[in-house]
N, C-alpha and C positions, 0 to 999 in steps of 0.2 A: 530573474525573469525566466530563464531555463527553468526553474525548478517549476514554476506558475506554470508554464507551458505543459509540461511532462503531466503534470497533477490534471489538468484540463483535458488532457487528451484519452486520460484514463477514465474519467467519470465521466465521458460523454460515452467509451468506448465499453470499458469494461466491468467498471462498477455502476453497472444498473441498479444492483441489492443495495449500494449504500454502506456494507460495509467491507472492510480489507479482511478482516480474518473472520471466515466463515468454514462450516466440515465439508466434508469430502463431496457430498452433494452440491454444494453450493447452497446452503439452507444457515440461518443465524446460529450460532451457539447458544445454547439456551443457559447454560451454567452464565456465562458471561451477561447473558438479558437478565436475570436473576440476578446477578450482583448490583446492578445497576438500578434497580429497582428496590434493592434493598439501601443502598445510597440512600436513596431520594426520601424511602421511607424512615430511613435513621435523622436524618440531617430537618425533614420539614423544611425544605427552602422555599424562598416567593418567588426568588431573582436566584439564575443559575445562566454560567457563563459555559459553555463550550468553546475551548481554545484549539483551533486546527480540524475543524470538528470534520470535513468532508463531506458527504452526504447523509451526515443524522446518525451514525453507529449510534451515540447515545441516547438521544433523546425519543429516537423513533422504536426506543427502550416501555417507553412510557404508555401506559394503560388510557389515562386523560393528560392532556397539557394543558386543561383549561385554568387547573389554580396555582398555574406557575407564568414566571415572565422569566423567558425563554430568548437567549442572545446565541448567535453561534457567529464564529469566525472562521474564514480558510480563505488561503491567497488565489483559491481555485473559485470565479466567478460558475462555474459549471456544478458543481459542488452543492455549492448555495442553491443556485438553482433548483437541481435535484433534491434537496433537503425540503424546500420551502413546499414544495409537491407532497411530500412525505410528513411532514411536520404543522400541526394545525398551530396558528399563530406566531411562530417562531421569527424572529429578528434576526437580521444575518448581513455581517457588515466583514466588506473585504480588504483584508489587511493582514500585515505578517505576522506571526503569532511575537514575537520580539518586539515590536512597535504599534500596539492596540488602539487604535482612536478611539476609546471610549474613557471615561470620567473615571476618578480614582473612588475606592470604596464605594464599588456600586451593587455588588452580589457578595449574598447568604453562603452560595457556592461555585465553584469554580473547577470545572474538570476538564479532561482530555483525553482520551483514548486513541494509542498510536499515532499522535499527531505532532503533538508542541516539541518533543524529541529533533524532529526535521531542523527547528527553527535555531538549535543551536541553545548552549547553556543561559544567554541571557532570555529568552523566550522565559525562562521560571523563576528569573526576578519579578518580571512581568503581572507572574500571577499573584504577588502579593501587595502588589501595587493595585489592582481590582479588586482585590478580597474585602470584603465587610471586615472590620472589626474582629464581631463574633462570629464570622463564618470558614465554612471549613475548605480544605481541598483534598481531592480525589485526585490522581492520575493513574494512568497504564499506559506504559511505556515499552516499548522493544528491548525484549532483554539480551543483551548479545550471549550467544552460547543456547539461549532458552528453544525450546521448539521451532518458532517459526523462523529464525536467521540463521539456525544451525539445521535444519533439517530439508524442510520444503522450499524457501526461497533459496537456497543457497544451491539444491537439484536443480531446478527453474530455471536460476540464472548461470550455473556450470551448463545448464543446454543449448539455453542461447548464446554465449561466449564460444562452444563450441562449434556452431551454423556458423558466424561470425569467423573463429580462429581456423576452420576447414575449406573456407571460401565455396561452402557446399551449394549454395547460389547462384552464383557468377559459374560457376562448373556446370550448373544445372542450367541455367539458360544458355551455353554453348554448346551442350548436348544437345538443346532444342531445336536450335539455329542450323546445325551443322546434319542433325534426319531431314531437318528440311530441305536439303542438299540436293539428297541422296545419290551422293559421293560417297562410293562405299571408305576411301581412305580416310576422308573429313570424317564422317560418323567414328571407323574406328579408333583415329586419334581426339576423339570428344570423347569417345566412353571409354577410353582408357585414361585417360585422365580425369574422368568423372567416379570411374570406380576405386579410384585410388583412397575418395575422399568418404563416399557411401558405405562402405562397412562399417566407418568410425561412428558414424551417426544412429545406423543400422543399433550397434552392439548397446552405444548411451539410450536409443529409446527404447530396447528390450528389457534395459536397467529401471530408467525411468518415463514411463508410458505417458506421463502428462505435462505438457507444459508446447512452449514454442515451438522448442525442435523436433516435439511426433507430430505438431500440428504441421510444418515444414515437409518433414520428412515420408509422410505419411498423406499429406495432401500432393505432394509432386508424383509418387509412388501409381496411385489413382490418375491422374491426369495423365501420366506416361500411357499408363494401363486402355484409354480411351482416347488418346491421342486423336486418332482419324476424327473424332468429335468435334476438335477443338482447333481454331486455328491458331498458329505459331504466337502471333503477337498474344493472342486470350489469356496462354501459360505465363508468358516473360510478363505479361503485366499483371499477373497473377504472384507469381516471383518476387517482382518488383513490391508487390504491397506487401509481402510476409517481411522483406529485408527491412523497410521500415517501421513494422511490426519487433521484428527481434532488436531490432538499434532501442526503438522506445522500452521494452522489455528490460536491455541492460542496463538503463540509465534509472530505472523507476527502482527496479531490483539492487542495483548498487547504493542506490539513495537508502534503498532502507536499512541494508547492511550498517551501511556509514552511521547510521540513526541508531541504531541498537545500545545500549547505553552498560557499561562495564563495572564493575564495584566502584572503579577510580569516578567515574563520572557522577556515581549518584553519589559517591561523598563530598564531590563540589555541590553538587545541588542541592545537599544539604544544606551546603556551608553558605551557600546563598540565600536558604531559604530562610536561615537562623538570622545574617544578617537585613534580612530584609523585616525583620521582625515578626515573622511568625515564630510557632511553637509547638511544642508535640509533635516534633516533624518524625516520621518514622519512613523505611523505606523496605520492603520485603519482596523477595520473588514471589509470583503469583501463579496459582495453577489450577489448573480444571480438570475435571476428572479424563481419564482415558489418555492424556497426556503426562509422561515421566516426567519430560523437562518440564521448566515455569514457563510459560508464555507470554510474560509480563515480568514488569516492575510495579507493585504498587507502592505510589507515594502518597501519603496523606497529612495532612498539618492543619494545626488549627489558627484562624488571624489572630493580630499581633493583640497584643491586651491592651485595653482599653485606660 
């Protein structure tokens, strides 16, 4: 139910776009919309399943949806939502990617992009219990070590752990409390113990400029800056909503660490896929231009034989 929660809070708050890995703008990867599209085009499916799907990454891939029938799942009713807005016709039923309330052998295809990973290694039993016969599966998976767990989430969430582990918050709203005094000895023993914790903060967002803690760090900076503006309570409850901001941050951010999947893992999820009867199960790092590491796992297999 946490994790339901966490996932809902993000796509009502932060995933407007729909999808989780997008460039530096905030714009889709278009290498990634091109593979996707070339799926669809190899495979000719009627029926395609998105497992964990979020707000449409895949589908909202798609030039027409009109001569496909279109299922998506995610345990985030917000998600769905957002997708069905994005996504002309699309069917969207909520449930965990491990326990699917839909019919056995009901799609041509069956994909996932950064999502069924979450659900844990029986989640891709799962998928060959839905697979057609003669249909195929796609995934893309978080690849632990690959780009985005080893690079930029992993900066991300070293910055909120760090607001978190410096008590730079709770310091900062005693600084606030205490100019409002103005007690020159109050103030001085606020800002000395407030400066104890701001340079550390200071030195990680000169390192790394984007994420939680420049938004923290750099939003309180400005409000000190114009103070007289603003009154006492406007800041702390200002404060108060970044701290629940980085708690959510840590929990989403560590979720997906946890998610990222290792050689050991994809070789069980082979060994699941095999017994589950599929075949041609293959499983490769995936990569996109302008990125050294892989960004992915793809997995693909084809259903069991008839």
């Amino acid at each position: 139910m946490q994790q339901q929660k966490n996932w809902s809070e993000y796509w009502q708050k932060e995933g407007e776009g729909g999808d989780v890995f997008v460039t530096a703008d905030g714009s889709k990867q278009l290498q990634l919309q091109a593979f996707w599209q070339k799926i669809f085009e190899h495979h000719k499916p009627t029926s395609v399943l998105d497992i964990a799907s979020g707000a449409g990454a895949v589908f909202s891939n798609l030039e027409s949806t009109e001569q496909y029938h279109l299922v998506a799942t995610d345990i985030s009713v917000d998600a769905l939502v957002r997708q069905r807005q994005r996504v002309d016709g699309v069917q969207t039923v909520v449930c965990d990617a491990a326990n699917i309330s839909l019919g056995n052998a009901q799609f041509d295809l069956v994909v996932s992009q950064f999502g069924i990973e979450y659900a844990g290694p029986e989640a891709f039993s799962e998928t060959a219990r839905l697979l057609k016969p003669a249909g195929s599966l796609t995934l893309l998976c978080h690849f632990m070590g690959g780009y985005i767990v080893s690079s930029a989430l992993k900066q991300e969430l070293a910055g909120a752990q760090l607001c978190q582990q410096t008590g730079f918050i709770e310091k900062a709203k005693q600084l606030v409390v205490a100019m409002s005094t103005g007690e020159k000895r109050t103030v001085h023993q606020a800002m000395d113990v407030f400066t104890e914790v701001e340079p550390v903060l200071a030195k990680y967002c000169a390192k790394v400029p984007e994420g939680i803690h420049s938004h923290l760090y750099n939003g309180f900076k400005q409000l000190m800056i114009k103070r007289q503006h603003y009154d006492q309570q406007d800041i702390i409850s200002w404060l108060e909503n970044v701290q629940g901001e980085v708690d959510k941050c840590i929990l989403r951010l560590s979720e997906m660490c946890q998610a990222a999947l290792t050689q050991q893992h994809i070789d069980d999820i082979k060994q699941r896929l095999t017994n589950a009867g599929l075949r041609d199960i293959q499983a490769e790092p995936f990569y996109l231009p302008k990125y050294q590491l892989p960004v992915a796992w793809h997995i693909h297999a084809k259903g069991s034989k008839k």
